[in-house]
Backbone as CSV, one residue per row, in Angstrom:
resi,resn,N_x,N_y,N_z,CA_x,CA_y,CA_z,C_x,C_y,C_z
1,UNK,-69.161,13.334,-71.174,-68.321,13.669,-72.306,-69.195,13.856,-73.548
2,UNK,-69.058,14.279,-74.253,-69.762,15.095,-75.302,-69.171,14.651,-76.791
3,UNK,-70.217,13.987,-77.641,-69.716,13.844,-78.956,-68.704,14.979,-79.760
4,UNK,-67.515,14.415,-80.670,-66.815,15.877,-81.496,-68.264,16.172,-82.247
5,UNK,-67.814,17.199,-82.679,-69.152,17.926,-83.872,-68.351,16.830,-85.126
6,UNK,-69.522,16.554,-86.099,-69.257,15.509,-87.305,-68.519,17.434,-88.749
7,UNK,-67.798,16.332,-89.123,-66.960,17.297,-89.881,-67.829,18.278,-91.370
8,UNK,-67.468,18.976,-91.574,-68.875,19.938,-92.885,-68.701,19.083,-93.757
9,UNK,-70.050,19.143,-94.327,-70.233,18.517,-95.198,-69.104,18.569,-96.699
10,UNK,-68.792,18.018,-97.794,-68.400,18.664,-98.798,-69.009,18.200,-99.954
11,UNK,-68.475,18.937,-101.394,-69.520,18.877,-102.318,-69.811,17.451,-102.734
12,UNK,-68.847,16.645,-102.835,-69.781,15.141,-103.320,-70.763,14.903,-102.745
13,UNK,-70.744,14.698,-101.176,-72.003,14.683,-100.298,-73.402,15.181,-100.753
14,UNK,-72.798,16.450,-100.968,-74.212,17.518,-101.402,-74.950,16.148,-102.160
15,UNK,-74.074,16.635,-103.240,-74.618,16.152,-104.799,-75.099,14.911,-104.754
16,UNK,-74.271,13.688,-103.599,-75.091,12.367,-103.480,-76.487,12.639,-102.754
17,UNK,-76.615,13.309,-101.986,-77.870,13.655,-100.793,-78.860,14.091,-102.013
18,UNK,-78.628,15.385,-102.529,-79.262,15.735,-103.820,-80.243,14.922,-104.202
19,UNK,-79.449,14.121,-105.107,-79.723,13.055,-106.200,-80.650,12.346,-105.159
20,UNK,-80.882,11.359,-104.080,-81.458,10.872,-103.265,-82.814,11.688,-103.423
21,UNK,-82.450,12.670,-102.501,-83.855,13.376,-102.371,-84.398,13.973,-103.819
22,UNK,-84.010,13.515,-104.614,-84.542,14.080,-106.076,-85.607,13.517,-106.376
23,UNK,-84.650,11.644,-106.354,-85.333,10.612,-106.700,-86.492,10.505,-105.598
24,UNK,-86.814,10.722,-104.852,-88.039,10.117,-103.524,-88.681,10.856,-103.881
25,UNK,-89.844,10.300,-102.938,-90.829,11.308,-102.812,-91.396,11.511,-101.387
26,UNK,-90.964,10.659,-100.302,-91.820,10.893,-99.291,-90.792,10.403,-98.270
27,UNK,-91.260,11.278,-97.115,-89.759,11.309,-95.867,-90.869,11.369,-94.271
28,UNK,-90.086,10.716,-93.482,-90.757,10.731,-92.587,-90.063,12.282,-91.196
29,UNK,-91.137,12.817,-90.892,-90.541,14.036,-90.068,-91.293,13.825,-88.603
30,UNK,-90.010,14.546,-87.892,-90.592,14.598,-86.646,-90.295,15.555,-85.996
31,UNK,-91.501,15.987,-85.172,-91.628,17.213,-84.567,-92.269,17.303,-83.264
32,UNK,-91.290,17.997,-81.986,-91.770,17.965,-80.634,-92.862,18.154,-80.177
33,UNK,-93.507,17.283,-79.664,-95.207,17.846,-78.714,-94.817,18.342,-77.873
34,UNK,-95.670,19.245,-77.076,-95.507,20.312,-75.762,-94.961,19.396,-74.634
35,UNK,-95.365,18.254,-74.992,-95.103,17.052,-73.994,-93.919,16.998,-73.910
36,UNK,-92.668,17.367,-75.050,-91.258,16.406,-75.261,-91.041,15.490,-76.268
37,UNK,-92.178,14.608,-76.230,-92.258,13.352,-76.880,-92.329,13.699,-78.451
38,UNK,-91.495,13.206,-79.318,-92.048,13.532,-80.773,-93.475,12.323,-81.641
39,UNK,-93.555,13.744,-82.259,-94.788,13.361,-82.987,-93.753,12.851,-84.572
40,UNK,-94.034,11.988,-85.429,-93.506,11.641,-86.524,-94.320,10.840,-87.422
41,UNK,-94.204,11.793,-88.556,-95.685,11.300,-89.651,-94.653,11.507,-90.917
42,UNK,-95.318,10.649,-91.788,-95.006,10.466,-93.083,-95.535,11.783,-94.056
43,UNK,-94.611,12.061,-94.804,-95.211,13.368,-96.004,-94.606,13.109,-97.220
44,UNK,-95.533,14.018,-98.131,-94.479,14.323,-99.698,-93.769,15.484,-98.985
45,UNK,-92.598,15.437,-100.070,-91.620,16.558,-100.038,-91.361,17.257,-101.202
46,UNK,-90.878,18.569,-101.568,-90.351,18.782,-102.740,-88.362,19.551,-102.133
47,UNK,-87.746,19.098,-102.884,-86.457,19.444,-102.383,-85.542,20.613,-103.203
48,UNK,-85.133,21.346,-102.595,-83.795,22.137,-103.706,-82.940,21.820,-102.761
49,UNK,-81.530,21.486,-103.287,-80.853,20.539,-102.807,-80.800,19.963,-101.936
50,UNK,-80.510,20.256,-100.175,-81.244,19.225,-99.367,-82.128,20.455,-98.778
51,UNK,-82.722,21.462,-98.955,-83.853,21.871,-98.257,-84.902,21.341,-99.006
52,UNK,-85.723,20.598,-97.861,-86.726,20.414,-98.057,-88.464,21.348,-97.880
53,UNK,-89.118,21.341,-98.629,-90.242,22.009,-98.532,-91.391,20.888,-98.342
54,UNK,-92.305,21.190,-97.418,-93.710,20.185,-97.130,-95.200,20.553,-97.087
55,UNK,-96.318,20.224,-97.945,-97.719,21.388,-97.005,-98.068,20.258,-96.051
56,UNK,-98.765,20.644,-95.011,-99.246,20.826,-94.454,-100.797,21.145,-93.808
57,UNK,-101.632,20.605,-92.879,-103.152,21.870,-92.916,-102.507,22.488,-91.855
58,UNK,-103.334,23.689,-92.119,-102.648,24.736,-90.837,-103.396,24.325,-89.391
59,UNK,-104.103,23.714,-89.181,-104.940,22.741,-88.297,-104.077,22.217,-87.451
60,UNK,-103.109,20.962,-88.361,-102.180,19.729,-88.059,-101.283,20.306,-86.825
61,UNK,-100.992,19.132,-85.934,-99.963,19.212,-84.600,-98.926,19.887,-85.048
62,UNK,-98.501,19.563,-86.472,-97.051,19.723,-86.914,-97.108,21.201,-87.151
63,UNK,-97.665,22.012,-87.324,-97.712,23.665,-87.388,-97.654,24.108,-86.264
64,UNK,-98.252,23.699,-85.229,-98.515,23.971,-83.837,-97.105,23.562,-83.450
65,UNK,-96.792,22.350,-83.817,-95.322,21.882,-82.945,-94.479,22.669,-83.515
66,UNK,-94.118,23.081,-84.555,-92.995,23.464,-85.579,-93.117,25.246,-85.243
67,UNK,-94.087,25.908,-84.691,-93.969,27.345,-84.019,-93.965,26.800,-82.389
68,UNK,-93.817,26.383,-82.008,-93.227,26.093,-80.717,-92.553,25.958,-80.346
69,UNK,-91.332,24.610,-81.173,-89.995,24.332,-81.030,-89.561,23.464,-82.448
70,UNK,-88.692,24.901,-83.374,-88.292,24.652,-84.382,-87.293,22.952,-84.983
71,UNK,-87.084,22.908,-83.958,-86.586,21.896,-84.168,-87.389,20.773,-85.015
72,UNK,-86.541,19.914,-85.919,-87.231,18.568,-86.195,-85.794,17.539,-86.936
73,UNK,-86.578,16.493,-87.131,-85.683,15.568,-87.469,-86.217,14.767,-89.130
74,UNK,-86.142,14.182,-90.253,-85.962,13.998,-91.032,-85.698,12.845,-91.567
75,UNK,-86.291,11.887,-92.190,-85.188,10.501,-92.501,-86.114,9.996,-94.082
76,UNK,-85.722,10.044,-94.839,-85.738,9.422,-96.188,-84.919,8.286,-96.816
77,UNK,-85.103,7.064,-97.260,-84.370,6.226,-97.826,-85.028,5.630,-99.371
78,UNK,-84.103,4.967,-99.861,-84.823,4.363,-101.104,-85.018,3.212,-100.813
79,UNK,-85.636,2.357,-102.077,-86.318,0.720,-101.711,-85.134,0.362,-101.662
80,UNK,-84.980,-0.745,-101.314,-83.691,-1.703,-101.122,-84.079,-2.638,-102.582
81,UNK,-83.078,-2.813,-103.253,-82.949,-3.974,-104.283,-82.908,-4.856,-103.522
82,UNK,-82.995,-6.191,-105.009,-82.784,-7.661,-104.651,-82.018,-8.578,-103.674
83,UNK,-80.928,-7.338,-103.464,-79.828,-8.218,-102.499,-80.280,-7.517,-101.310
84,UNK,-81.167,-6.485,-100.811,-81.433,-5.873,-99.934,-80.658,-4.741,-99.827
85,UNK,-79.788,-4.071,-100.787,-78.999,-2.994,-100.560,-79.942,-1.721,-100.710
86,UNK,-79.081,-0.610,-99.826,-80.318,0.820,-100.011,-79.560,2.042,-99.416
87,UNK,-79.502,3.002,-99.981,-79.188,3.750,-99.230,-80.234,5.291,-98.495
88,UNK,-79.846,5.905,-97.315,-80.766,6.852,-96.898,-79.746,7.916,-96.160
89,UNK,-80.709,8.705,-95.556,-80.211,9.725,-94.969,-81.179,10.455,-93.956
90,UNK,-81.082,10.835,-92.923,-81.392,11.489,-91.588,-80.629,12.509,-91.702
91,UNK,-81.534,13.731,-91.705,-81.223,15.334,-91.075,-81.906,15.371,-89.802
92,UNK,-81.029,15.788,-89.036,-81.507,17.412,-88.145,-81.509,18.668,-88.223
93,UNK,-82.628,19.446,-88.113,-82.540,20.722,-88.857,-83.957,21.558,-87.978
94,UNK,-84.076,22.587,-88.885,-85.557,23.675,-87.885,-86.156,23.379,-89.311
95,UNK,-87.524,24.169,-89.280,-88.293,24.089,-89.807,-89.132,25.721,-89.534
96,UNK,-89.494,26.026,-89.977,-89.973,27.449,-90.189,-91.179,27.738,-91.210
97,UNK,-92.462,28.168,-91.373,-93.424,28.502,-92.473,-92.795,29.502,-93.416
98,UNK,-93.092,29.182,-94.496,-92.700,29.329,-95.864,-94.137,30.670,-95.934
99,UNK,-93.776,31.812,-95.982,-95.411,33.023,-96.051,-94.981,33.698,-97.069
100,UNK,-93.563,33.983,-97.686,-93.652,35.050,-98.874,-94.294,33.934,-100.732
101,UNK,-95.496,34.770,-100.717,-96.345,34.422,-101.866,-95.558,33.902,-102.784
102,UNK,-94.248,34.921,-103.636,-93.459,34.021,-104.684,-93.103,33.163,-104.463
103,UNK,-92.279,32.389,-103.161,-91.838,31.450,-103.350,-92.862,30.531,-103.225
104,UNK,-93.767,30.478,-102.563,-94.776,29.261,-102.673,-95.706,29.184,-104.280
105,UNK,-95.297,30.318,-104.622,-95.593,29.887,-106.479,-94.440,29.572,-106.992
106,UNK,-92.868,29.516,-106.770,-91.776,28.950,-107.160,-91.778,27.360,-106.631
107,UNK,-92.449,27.042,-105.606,-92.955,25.668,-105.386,-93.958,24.768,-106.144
108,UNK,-94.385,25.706,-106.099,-95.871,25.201,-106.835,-95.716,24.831,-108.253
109,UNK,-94.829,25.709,-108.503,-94.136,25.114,-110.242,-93.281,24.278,-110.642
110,UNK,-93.105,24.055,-109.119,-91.627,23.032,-109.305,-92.509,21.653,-108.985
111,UNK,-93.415,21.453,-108.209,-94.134,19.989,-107.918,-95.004,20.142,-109.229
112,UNK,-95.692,20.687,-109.996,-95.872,20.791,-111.250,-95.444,20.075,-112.357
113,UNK,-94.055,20.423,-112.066,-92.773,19.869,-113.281,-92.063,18.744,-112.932
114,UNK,-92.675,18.625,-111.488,-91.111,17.549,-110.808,-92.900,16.219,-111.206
115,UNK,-93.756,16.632,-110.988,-94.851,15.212,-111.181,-95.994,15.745,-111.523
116,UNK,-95.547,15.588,-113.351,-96.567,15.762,-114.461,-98.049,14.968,-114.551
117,UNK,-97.422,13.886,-113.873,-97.893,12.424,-113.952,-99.363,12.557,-112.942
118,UNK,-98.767,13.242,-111.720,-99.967,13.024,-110.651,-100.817,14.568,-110.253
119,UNK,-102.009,14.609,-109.865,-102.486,15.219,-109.826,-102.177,16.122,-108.642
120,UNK,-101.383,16.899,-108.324,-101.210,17.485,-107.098,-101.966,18.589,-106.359
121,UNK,-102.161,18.970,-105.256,-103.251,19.573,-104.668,-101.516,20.870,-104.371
122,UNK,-101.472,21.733,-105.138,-100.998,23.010,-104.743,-100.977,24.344,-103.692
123,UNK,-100.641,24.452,-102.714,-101.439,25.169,-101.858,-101.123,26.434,-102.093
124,UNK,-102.363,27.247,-102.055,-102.375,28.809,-102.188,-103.596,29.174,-101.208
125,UNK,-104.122,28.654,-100.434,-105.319,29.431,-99.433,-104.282,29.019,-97.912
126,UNK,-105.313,29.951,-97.062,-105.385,29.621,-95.990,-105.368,28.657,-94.676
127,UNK,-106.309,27.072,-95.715,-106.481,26.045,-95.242,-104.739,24.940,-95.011
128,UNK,-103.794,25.403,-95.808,-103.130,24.756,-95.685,-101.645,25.815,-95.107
129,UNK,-100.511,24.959,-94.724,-99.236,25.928,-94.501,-98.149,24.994,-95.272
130,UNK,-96.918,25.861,-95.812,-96.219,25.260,-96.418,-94.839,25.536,-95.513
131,UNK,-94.170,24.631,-95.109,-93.130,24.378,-93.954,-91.197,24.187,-94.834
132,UNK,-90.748,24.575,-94.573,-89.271,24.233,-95.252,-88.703,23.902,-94.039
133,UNK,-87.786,22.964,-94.461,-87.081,22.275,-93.356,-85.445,22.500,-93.872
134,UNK,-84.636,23.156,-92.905,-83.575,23.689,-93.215,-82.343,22.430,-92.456
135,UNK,-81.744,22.047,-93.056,-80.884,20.699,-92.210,-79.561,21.602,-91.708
136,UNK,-79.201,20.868,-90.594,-77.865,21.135,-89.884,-77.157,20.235,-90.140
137,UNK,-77.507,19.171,-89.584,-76.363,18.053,-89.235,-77.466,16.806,-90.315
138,UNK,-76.462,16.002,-91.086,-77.032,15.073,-92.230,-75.839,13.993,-92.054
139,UNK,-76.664,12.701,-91.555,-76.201,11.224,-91.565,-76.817,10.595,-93.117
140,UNK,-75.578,10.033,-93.442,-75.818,9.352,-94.983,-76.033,7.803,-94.392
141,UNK,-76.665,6.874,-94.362,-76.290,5.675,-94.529,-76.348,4.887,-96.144
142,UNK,-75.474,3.904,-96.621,-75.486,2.681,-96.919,-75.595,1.480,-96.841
143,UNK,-76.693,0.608,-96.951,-76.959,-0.687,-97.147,-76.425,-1.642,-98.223
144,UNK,-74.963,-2.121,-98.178,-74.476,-3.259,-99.180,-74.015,-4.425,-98.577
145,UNK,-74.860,-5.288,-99.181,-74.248,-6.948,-98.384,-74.699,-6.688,-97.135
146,UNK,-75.585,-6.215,-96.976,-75.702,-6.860,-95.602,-75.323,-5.713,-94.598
147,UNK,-74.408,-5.150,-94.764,-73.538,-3.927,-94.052,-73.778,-2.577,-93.933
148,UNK,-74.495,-1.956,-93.088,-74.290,-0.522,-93.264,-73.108,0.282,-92.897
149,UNK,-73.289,1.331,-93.038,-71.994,2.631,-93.188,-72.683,3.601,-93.053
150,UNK,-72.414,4.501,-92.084,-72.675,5.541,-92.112,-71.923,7.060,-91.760
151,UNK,-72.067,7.916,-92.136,-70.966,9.035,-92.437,-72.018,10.146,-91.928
152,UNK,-71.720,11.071,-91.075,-72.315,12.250,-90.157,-71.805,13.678,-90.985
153,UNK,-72.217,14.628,-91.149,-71.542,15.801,-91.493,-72.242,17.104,-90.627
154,UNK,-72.039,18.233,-90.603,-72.353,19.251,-89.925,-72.815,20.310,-91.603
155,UNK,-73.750,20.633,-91.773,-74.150,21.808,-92.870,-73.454,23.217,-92.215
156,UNK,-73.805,23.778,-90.841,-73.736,24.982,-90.873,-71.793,25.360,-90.620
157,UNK,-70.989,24.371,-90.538,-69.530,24.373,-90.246,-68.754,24.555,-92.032
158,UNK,-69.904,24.447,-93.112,-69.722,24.235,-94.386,-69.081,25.809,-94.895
159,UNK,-68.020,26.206,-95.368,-67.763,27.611,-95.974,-68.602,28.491,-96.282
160,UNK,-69.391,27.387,-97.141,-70.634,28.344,-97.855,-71.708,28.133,-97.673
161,UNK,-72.012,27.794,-96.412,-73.499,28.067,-96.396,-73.755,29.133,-95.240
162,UNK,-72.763,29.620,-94.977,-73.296,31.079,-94.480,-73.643,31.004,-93.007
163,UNK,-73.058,30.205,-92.126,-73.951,29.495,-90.566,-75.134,28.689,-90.874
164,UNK,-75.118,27.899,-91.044,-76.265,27.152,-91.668,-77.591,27.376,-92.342
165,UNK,-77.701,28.616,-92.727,-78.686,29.216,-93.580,-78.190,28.582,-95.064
166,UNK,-79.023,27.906,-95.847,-78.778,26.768,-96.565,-78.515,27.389,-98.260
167,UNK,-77.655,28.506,-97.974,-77.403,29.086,-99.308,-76.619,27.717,-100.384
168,UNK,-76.086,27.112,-100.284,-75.130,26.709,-100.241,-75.955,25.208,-101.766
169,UNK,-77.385,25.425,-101.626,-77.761,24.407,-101.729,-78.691,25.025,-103.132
C-alpha cells in the first residue's frame, strides 16, 4: 500500500520555510553514489525562497552524483534554545548545474549582500560548479517541550508553481 501524496504546500508555509532558510546558513545534502547508497555532506547555501543554490568543486562526488541521478534530499534546522525547542525542515527535490553566466553573477551578489561580514570565495572559473536544488516534497518539523510535529507538503501539486518548476518562489 502506498503513502497518499502530502497535500501542496500553501502560502504561510512558503513564507515560514523562507524565513528559516533565510536565517541559516548551512544544510546538510544528500546525493546517490553509483552504488545506491547516499553520500551526505554538509554545505553553505544561498536561498530564494526555498530554492536553494550551493558551489561546489567540479572534482567533488556530488557533481558526479547529481549528473547521474538528479535526485537529492536536503535537511536544515536552527539551534535549539534553552528549553531545547527548534524548528527544521527536509526537502526532496533534483538538483541540476546552474551554467547560464547571469545568474551565477545574480548569486554572487546576493552571497555578497546576504554576508558582508565574511569573506566569501564567489565562483566564476572552471574549478568550481554551482548546483540549485529545486524541492518537491518539504517536511516542516517543530521542536516545543519536548514534542515534535511535523507537517509534509507536495511543491509541484501547488497552483503556482507550474509542476514543480519552482516559479512560485
Amino acid at each position: 500500500m502506498t503513502d497518499p501524496a502530502p497535500p501542496p504546500i500553501h502560502e504561510r508555509a512558503v513564507e515560514a520555510i523562507a524565513g528559516l532558510l533565510s536565517r541559516e546558513r548551512l544544510m546538510s545534502v544528500a546525493l546517490n553514489n553509483p552504488d545506491g547508497w547516499p553520500q551526505v555532506t554538509t554545505v553553505g547555501y544561498l536561498n530564494e525562497g526555498l530554492n536553494l543554490y550551493f558551489i561546489v568543486a567540479r572534482s567533488s562526488r556530488k557533481v558526479a552524483n547529481a549528473g547521474r541521478d538528479p535526485r537529492a534530499g536536503v535537511a536544515i534546522r536552527s539551534e535549539s534554545n534553552s528549553h531545547g525547542d527548534a524548528v527544521g525542515v527536509s526537502m526532496s527535490g533534483r538538483v541540476r548545474e546552474v551554467l547560464d553566466p547571469s545568474t551565477i553573477e545574480r548569486l554572487n551578489r546576493q552571497v555578497i549582500a546576504r554576508y558582508p561580514d565574511v569573506h566569501v570565495y564567489c565562483p566564476g572559473g572552471d574549478a568550481v560548479a554551482v548546483l540549485h536544488f529545486t524541492p518537491e516534497i518539504v517536511s516542516c518539523v517543530g521542536v516545543i517541550d519536548g514534542r515534535s510535529e511535523t507537517q509534509t507538503f507536495s511543491i509541484a501539486d501547488h497552483p503556482a508553481s507550474g509542476g514543480g518548476e519552482s516559479r512560485l518562489f
